[in-house]
TIVO-2410 file (N, C-alpha, C; in nm, 3 decimals):
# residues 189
REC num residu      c1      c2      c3 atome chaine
REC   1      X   0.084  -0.119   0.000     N      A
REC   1      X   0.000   0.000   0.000    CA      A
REC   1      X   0.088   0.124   0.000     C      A
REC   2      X   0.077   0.211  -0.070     N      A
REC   2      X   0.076   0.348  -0.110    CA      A
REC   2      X   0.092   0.450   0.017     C      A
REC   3      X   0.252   0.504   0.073     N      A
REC   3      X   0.212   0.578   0.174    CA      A
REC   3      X   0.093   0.712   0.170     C      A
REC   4      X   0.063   0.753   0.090     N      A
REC   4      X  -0.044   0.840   0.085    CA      A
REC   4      X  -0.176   0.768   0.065     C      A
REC   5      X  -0.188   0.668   0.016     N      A
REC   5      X  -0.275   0.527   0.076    CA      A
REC   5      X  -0.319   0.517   0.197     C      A
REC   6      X  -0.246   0.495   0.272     N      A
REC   6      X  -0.221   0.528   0.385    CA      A
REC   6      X  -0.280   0.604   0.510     C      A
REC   7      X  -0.222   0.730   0.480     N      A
REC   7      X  -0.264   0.858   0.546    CA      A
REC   7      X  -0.432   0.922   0.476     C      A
REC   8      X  -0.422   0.882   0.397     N      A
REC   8      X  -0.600   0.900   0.328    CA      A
REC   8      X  -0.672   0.829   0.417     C      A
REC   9      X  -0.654   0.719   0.450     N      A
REC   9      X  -0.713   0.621   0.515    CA      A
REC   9      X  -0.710   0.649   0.667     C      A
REC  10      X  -0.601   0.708   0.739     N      A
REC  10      X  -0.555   0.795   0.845    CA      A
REC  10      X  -0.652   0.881   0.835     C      A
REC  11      X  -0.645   0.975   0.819     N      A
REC  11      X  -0.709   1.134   0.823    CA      A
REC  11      X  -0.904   1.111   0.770     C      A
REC  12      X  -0.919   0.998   0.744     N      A
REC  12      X  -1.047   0.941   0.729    CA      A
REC  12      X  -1.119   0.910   0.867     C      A
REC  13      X  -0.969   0.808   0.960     N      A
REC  13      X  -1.046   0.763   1.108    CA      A
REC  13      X  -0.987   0.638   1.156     C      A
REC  14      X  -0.910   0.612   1.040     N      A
REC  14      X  -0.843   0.476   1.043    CA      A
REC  14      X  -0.687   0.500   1.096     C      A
REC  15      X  -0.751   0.534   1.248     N      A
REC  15      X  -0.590   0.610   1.342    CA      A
REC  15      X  -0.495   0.402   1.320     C      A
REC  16      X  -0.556   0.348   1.330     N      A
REC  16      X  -0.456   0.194   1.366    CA      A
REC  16      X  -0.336   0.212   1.205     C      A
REC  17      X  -0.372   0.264   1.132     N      A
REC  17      X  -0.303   0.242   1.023    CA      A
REC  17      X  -0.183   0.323   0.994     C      A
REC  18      X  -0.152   0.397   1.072     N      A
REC  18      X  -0.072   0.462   1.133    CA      A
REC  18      X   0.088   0.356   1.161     C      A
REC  19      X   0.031   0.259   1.236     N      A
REC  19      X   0.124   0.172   1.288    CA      A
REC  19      X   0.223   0.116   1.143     C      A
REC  20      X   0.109   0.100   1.013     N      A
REC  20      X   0.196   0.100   0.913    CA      A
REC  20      X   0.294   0.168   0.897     C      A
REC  21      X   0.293   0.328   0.908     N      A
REC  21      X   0.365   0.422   0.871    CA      A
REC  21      X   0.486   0.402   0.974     C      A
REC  22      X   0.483   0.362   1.088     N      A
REC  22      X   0.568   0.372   1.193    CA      A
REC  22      X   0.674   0.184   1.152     C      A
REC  23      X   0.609   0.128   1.129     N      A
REC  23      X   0.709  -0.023   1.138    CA      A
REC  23      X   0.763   0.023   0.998     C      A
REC  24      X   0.744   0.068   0.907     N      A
REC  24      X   0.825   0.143   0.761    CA      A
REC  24      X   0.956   0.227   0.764     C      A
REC  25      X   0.925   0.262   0.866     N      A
REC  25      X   0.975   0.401   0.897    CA      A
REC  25      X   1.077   0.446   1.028     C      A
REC  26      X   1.084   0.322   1.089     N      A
REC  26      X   1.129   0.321   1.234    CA      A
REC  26      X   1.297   0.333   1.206     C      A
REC  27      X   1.303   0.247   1.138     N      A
REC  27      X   1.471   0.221   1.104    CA      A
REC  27      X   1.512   0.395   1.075     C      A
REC  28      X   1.477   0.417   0.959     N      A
REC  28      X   1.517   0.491   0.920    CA      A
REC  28      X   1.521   0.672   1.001     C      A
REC  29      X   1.446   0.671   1.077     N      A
REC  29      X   1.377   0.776   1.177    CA      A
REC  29      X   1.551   0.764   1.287     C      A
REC  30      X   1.564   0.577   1.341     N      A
REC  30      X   1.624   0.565   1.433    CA      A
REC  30      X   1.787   0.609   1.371     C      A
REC  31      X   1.754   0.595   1.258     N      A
REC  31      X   1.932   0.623   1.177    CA      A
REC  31      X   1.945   0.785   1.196     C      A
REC  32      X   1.837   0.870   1.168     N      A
REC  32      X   1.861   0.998   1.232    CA      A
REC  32      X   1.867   1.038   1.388     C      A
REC  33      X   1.814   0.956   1.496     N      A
REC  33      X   1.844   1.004   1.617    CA      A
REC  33      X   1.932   0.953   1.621     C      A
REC  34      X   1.989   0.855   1.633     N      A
REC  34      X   2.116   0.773   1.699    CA      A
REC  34      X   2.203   0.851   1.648     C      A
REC  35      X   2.245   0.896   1.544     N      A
REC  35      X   2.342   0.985   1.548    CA      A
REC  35      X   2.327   1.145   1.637     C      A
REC  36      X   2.210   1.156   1.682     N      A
REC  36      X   2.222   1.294   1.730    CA      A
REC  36      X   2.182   1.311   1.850     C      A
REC  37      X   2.128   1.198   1.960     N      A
REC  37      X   2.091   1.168   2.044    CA      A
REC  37      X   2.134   1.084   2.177     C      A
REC  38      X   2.168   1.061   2.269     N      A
REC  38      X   2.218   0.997   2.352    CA      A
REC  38      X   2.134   0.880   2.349     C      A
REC  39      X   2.231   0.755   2.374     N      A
REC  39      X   2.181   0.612   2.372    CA      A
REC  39      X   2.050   0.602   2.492     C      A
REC  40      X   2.055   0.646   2.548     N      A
REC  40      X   1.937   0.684   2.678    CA      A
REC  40      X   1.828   0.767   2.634     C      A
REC  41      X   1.812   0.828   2.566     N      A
REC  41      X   1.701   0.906   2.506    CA      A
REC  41      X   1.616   0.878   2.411     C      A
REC  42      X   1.716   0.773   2.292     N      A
REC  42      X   1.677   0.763   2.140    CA      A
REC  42      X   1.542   0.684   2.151     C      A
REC  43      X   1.500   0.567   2.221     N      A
REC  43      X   1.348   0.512   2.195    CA      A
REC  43      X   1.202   0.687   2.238     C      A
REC  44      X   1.280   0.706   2.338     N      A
REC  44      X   1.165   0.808   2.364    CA      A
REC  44      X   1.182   0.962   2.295     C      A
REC  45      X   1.293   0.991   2.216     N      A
REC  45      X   1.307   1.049   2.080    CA      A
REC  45      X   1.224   1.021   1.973     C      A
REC  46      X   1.238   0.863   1.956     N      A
REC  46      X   1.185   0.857   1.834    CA      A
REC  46      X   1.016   0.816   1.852     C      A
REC  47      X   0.989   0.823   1.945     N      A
REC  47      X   0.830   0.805   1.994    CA      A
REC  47      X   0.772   0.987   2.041     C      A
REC  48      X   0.848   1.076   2.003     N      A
REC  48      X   0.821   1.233   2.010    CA      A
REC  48      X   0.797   1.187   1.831     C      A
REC  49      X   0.902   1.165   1.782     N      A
REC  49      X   0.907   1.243   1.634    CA      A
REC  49      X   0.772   1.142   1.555     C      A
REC  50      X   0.775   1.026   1.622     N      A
REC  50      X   0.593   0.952   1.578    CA      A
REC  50      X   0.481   1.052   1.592     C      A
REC  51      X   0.500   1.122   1.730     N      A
REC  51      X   0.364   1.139   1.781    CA      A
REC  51      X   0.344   1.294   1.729     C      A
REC  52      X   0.426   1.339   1.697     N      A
REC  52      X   0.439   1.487   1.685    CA      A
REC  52      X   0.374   1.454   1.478     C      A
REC  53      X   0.415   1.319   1.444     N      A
REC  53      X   0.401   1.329   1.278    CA      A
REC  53      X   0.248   1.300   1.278     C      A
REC  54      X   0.200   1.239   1.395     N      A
REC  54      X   0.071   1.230   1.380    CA      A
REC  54      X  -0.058   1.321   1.442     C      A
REC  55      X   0.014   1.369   1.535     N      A
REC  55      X  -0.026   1.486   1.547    CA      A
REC  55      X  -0.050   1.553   1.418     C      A
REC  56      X   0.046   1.614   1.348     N      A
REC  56      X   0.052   1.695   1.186    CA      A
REC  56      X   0.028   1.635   1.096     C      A
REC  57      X  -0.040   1.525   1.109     N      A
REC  57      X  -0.063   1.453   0.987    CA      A
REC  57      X  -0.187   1.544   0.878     C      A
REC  58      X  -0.278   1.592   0.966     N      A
REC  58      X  -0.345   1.670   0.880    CA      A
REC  58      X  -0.306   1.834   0.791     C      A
REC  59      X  -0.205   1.824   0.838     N      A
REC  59      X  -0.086   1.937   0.770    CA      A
REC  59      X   0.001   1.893   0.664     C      A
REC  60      X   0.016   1.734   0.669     N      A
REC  60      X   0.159   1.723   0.506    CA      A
REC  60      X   0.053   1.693   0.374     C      A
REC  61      X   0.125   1.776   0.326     N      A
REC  61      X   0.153   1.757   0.183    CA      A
REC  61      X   0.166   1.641   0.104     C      A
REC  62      X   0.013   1.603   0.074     N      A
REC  62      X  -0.013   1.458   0.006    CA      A
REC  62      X   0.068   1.431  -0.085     C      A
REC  63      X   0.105   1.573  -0.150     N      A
REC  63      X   0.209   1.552  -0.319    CA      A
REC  63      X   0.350   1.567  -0.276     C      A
REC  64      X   0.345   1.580  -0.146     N      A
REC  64      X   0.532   1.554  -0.140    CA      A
REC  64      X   0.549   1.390  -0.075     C      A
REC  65      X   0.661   1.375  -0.092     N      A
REC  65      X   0.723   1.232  -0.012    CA      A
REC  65      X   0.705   1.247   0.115     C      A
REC  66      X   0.606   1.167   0.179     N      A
REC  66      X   0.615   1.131   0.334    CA      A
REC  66      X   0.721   1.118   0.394     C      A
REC  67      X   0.845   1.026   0.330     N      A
REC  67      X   0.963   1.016   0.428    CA      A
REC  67      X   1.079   1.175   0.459     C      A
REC  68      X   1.028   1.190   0.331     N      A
REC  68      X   1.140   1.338   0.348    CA      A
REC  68      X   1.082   1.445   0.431     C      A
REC  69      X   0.920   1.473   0.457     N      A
REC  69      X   0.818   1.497   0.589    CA      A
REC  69      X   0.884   1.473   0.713     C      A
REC  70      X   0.896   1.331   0.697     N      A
REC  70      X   0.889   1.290   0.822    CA      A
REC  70      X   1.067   1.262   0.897     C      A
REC  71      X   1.126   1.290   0.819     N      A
REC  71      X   1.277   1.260   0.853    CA      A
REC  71      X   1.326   1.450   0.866     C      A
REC  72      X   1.245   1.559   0.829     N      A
REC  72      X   1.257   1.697   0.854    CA      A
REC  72      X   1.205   1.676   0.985     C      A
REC  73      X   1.063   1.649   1.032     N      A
REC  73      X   1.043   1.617   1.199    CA      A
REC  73      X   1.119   1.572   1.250     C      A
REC  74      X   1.178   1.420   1.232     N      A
REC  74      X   1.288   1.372   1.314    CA      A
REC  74      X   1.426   1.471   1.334     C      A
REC  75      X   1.475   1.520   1.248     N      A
REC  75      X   1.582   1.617   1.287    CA      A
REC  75      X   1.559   1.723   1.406     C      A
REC  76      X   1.396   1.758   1.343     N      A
REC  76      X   1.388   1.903   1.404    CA      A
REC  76      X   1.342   1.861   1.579     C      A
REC  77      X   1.336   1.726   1.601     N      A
REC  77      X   1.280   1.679   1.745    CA      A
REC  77      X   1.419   1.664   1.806     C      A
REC  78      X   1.504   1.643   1.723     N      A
REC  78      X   1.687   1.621   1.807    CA      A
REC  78      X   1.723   1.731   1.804     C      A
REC  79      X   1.692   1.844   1.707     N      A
REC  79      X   1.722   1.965   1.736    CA      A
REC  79      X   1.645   2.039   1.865     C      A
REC  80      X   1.528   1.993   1.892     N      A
REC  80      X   1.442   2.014   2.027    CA      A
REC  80      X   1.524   1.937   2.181     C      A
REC  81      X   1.507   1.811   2.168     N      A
REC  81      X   1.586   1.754   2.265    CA      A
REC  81      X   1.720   1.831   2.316     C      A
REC  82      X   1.808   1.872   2.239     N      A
REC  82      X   1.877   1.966   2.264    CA      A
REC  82      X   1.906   2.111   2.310     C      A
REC  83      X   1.798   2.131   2.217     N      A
REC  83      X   1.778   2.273   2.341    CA      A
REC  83      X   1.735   2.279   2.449     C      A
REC  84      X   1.659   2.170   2.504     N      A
REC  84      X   1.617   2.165   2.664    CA      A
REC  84      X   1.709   2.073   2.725     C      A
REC  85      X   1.810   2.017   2.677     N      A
REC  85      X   1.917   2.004   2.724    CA      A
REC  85      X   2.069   2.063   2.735     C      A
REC  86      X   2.036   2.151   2.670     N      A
REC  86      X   2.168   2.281   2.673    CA      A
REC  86      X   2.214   2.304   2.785     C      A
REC  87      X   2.121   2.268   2.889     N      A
REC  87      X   2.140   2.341   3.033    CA      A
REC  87      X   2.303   2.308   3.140     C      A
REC  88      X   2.357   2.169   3.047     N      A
REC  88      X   2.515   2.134   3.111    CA      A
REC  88      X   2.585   2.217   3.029     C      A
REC  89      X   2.672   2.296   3.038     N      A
REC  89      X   2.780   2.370   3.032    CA      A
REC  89      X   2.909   2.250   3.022     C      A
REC  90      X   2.930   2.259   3.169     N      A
REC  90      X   3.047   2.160   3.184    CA      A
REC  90      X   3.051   2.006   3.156     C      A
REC  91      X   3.147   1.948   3.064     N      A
REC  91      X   3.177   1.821   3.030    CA      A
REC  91      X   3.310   1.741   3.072     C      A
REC  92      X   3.285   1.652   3.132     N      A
REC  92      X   3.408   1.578   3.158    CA      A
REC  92      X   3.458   1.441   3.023     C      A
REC  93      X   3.591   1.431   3.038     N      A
REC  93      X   3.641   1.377   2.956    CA      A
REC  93      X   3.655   1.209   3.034     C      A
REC  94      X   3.537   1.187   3.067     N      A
REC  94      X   3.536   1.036   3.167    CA      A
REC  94      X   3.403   0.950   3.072     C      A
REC  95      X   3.446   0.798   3.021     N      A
REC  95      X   3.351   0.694   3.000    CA      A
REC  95      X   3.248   0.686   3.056     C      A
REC  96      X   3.092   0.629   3.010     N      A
REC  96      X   3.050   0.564   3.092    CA      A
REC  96      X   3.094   0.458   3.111     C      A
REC  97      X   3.057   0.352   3.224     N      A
REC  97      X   3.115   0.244   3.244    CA      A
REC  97      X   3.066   0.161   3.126     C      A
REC  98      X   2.928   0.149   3.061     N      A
REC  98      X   2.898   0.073   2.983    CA      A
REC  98      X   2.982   0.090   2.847     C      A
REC  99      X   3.039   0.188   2.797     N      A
REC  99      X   3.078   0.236   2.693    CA      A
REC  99      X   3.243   0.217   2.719     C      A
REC 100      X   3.263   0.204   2.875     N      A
REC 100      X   3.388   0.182   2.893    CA      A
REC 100      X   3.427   0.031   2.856     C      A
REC 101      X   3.311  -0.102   2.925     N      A
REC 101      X   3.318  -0.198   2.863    CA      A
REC 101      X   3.291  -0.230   2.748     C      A
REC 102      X   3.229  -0.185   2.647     N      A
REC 102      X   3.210  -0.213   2.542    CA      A
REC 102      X   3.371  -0.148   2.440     C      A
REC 103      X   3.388  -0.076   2.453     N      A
REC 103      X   3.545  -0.038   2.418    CA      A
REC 103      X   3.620  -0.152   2.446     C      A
REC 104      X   3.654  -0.176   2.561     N      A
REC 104      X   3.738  -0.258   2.649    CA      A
REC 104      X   3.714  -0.433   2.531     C      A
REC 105      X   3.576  -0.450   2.529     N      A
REC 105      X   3.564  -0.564   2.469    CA      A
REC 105      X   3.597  -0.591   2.319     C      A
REC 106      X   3.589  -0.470   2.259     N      A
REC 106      X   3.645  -0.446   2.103    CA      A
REC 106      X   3.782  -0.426   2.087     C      A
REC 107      X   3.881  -0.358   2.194     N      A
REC 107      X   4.025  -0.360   2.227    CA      A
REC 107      X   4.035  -0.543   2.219     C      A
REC 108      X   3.971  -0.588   2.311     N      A
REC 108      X   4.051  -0.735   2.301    CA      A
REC 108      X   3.978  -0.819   2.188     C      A
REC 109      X   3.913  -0.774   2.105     N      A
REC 109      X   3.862  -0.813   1.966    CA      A
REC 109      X   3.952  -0.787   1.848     C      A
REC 110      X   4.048  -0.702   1.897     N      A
REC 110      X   4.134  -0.625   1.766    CA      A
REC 110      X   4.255  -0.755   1.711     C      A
REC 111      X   4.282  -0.751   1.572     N      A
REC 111      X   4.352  -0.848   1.538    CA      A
REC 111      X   4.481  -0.809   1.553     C      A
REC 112      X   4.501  -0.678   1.554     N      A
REC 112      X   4.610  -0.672   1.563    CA      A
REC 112      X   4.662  -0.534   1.641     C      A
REC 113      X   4.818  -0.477   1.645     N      A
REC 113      X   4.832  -0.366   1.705    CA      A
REC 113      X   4.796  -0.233   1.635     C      A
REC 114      X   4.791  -0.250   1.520     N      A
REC 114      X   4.785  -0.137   1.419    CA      A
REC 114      X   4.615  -0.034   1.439     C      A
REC 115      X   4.549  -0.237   1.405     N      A
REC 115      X   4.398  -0.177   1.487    CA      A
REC 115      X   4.404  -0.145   1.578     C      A
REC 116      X   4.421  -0.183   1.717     N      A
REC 116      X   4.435  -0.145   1.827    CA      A
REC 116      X   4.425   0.013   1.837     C      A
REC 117      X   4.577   0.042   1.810     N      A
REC 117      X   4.623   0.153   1.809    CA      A
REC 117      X   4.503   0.257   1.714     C      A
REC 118      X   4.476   0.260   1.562     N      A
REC 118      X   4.358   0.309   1.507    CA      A
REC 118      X   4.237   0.309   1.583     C      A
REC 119      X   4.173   0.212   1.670     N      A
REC 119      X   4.061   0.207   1.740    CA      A
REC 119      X   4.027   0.362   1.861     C      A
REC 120      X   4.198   0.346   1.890     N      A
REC 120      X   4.186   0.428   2.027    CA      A
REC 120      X   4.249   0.571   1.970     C      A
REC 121      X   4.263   0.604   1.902     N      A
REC 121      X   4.267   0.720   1.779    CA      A
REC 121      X   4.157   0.794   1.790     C      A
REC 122      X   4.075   0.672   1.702     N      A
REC 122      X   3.909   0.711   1.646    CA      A
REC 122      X   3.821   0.733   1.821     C      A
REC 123      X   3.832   0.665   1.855     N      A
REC 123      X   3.775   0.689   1.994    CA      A
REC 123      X   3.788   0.801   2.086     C      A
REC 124      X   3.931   0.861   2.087     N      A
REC 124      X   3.973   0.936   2.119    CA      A
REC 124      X   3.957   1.084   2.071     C      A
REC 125      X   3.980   1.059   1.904     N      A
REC 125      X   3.887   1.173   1.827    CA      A
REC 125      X   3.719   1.214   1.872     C      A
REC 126      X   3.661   1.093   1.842     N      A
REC 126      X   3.545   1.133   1.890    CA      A
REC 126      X   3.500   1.158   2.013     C      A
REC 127      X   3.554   1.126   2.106     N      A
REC 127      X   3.506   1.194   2.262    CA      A
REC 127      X   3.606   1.322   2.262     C      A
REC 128      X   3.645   1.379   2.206     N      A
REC 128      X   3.697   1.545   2.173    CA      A
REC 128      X   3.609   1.615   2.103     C      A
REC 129      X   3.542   1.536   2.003     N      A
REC 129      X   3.447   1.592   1.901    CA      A
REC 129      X   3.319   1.640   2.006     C      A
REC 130      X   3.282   1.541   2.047     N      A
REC 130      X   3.178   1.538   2.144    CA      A
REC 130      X   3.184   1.677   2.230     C      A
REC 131      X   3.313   1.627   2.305     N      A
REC 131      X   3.343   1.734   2.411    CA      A
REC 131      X   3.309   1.887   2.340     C      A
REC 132      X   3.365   1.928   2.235     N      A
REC 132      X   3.352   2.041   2.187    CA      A
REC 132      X   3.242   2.072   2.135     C      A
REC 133      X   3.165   1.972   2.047     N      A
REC 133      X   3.029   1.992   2.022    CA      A
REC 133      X   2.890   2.015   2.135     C      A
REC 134      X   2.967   1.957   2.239     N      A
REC 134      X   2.844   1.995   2.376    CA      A
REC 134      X   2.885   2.131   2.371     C      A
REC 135      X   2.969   2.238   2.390     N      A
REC 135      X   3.015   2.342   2.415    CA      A
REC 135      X   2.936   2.423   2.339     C      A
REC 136      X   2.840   2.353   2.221     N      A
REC 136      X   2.798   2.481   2.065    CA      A
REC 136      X   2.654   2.511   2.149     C      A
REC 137      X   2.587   2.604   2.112     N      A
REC 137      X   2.440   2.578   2.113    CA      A
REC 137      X   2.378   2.483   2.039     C      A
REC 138      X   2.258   2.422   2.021     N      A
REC 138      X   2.193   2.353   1.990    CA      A
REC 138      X   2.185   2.345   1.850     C      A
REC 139      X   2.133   2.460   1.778     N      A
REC 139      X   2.137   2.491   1.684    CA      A
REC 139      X   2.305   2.430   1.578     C      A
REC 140      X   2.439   2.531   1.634     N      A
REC 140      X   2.517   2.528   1.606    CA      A
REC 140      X   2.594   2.375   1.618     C      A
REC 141      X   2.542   2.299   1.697     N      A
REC 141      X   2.573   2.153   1.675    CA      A
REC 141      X   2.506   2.088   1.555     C      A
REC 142      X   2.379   2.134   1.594     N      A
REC 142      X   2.331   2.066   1.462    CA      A
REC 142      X   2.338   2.123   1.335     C      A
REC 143      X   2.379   2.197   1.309     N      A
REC 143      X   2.425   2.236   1.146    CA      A
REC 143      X   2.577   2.143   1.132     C      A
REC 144      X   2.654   2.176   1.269     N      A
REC 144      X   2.805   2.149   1.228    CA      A
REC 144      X   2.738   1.954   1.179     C      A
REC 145      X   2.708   1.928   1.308     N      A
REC 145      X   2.638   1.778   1.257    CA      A
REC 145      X   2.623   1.747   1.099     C      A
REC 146      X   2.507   1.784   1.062     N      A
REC 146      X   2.457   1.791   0.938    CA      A
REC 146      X   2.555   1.802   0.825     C      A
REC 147      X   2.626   1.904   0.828     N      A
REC 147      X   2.685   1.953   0.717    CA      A
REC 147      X   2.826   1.855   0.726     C      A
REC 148      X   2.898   1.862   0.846     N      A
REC 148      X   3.034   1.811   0.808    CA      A
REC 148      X   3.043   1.636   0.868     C      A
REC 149      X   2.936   1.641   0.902     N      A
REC 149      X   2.961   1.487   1.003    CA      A
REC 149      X   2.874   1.385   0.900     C      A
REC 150      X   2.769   1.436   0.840     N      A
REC 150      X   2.650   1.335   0.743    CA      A
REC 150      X   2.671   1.390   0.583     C      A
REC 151      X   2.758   1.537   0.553     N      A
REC 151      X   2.764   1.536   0.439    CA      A
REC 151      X   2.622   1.637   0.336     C      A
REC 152      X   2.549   1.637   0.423     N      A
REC 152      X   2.434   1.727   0.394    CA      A
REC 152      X   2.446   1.846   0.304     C      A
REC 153      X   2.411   1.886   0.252     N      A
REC 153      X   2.452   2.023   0.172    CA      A
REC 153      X   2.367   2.172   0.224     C      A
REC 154      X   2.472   2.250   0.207     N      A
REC 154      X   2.367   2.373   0.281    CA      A
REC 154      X   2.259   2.430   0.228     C      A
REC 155      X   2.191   2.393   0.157     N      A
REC 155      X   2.032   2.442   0.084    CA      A
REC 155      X   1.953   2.336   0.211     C      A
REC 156      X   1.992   2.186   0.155     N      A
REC 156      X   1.906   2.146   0.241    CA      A
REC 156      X   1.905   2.136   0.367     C      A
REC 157      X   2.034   2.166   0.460     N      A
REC 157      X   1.983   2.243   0.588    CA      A
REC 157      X   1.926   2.334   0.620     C      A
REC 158      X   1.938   2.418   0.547     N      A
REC 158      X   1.869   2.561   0.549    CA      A
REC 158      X   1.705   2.556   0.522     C      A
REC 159      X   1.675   2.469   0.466     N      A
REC 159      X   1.561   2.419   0.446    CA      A
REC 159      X   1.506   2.378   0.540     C      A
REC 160      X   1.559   2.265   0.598     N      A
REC 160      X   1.531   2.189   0.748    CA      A
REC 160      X   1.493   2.269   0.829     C      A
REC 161      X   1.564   2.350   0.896     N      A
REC 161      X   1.612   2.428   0.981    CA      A
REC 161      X   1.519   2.546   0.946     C      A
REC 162      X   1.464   2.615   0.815     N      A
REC 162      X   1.374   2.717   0.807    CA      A
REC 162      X   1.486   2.816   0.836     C      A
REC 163      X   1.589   2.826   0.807     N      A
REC 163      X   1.674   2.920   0.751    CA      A
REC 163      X   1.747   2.971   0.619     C      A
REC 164      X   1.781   3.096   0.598     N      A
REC 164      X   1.830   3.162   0.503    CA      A
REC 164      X   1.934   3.087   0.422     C      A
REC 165      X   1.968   3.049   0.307     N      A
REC 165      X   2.079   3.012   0.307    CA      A
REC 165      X   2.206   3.060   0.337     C      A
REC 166      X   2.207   3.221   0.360     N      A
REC 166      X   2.350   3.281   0.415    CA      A
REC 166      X   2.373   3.263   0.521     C      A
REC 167      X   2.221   3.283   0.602     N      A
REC 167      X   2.257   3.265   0.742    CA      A
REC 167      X   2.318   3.133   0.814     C      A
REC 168      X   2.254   3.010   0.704     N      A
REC 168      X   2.294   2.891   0.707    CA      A
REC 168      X   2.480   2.872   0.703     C      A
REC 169      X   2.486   2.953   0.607     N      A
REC 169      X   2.619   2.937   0.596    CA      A
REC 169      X   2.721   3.046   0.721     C      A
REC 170      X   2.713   3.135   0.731     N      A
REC 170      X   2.810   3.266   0.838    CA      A
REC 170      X   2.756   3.157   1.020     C      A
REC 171      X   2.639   3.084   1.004     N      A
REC 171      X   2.634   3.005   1.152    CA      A
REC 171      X   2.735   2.900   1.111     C      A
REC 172      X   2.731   2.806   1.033     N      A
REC 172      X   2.867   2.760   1.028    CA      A
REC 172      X   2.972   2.766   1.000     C      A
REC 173      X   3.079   2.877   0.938     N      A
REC 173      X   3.146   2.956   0.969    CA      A
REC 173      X   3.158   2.982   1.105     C      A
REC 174      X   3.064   3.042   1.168     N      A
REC 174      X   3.080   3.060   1.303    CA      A
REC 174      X   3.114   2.964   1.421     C      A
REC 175      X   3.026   2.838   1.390     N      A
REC 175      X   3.016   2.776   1.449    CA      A
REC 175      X   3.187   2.699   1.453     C      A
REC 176      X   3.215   2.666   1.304     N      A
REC 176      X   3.361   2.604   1.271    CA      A
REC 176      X   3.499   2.689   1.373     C      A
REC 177      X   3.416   2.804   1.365     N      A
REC 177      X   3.536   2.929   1.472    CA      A
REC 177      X   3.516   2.890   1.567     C      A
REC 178      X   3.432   2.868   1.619     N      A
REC 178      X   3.417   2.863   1.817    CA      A
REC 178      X   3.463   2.703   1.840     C      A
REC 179      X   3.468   2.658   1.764     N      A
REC 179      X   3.501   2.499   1.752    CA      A
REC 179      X   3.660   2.482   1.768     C      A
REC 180      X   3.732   2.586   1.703     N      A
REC 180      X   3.874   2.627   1.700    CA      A
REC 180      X   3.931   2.649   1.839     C      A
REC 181      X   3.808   2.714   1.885     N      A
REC 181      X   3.841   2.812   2.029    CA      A
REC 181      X   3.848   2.720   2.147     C      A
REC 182      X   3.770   2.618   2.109     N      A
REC 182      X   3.749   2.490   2.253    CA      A
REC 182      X   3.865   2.430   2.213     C      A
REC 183      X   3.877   2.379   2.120     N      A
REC 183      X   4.025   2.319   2.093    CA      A
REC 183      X   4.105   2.364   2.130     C      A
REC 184      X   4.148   2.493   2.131     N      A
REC 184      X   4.285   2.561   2.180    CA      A
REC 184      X   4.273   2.509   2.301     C      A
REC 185      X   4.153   2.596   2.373     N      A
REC 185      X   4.144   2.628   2.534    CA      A
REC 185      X   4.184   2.408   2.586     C      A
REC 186      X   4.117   2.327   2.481     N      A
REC 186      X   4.110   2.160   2.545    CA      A
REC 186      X   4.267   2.146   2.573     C      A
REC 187      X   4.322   2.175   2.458     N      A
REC 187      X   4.497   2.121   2.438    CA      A
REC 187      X   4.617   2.220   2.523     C      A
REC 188      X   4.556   2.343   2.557     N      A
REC 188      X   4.587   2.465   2.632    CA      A
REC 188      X   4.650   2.399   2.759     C      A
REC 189      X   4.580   2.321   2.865     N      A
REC 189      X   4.562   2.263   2.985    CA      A
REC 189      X   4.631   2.181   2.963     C      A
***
């Protein structure tokens, strides 16, 4: 069946059919939070960006693609999660323990030293990345996200996001500067 099949049948009364749209759609919803979301958040992330699409269901645009709808909500709900979590400032450069064992168990998975050594590189990169990306506003994470981490192009963030394309661009610019600035101040110490 026809996702606008579908939602005709939805917006008729036929709320159960819905569940179609969601077992279709889950993967792909979860491939956008998990990258932008903490492992502790992402099921009840991606049960906002359901409920919020059905909520608006009587708002999309029968003649556009549902998934590209509904994967603009999913961004814009990790871009939400974030701003009401802005509220830590300070980040420490400490594992969780679960993440500490799961490392720990892929170290003694490695075939060799070369991996080894590459593993704890990449690991190491990315809990710096992290570190500095908690430091952005909300916003400014998620463009840097988008654009340099997934490859995105700046029309269609700017799109997402319901911004200008210049402005799209001088926030990351900006954002790429203040990114400079945590780095100094990280390696400074």
């Amino acid at each position: 069946m026809d996702d606008r099949d579908i939602i005709r049948q939805i917006l008729d009364g036929e709320i159960n059919q819905f569940e179609l749209l969601v077992d279709k759609y889950r993967r792909k919803v979860f491939s956008v939070i998990c990258k932008r979301v903490p492992v502790s958040d992402q099921e009840l992330t991606a049960q906002d960006v359901f409920l919020k699409a059905f909520r608006s269901l009587s708002t999309f645009n029968i003649t556009m693609p549902f998934e590209n709808w509904l994967m603009t909500i999913a961004v814009r709900t990790c871009f939400d999660y974030w701003r009401s979590h802005h509220r830590l400032k300070q980040t420490k450069l400490v594992l969780s323990e679960d993440s500490h064992e799961e490392w720990l168990q892929n170290v003694e998975d490695a075939y060799s030293i070369e991996k080894f050594e590459s593993e704890v590189s990449r690991k190491e990169t990315l809990e710096i990345l992290q570190i500095i990306l908690k430091k952005l506003s909300p916003e400014d994470r998620l463009l840097i996200d988008m654009v340099y981490l997934e490859g995105w192009k700046f029309k269609d963030v700017a799109k997402i996001l319901n911004w200008k394309l210049s402005k799209t661009k001088v926030r990351s610019m900006r954002a790429k500067h203040k990114m400079r600035k945590e780095l100094e101040k990280l390696f400074k110490k």
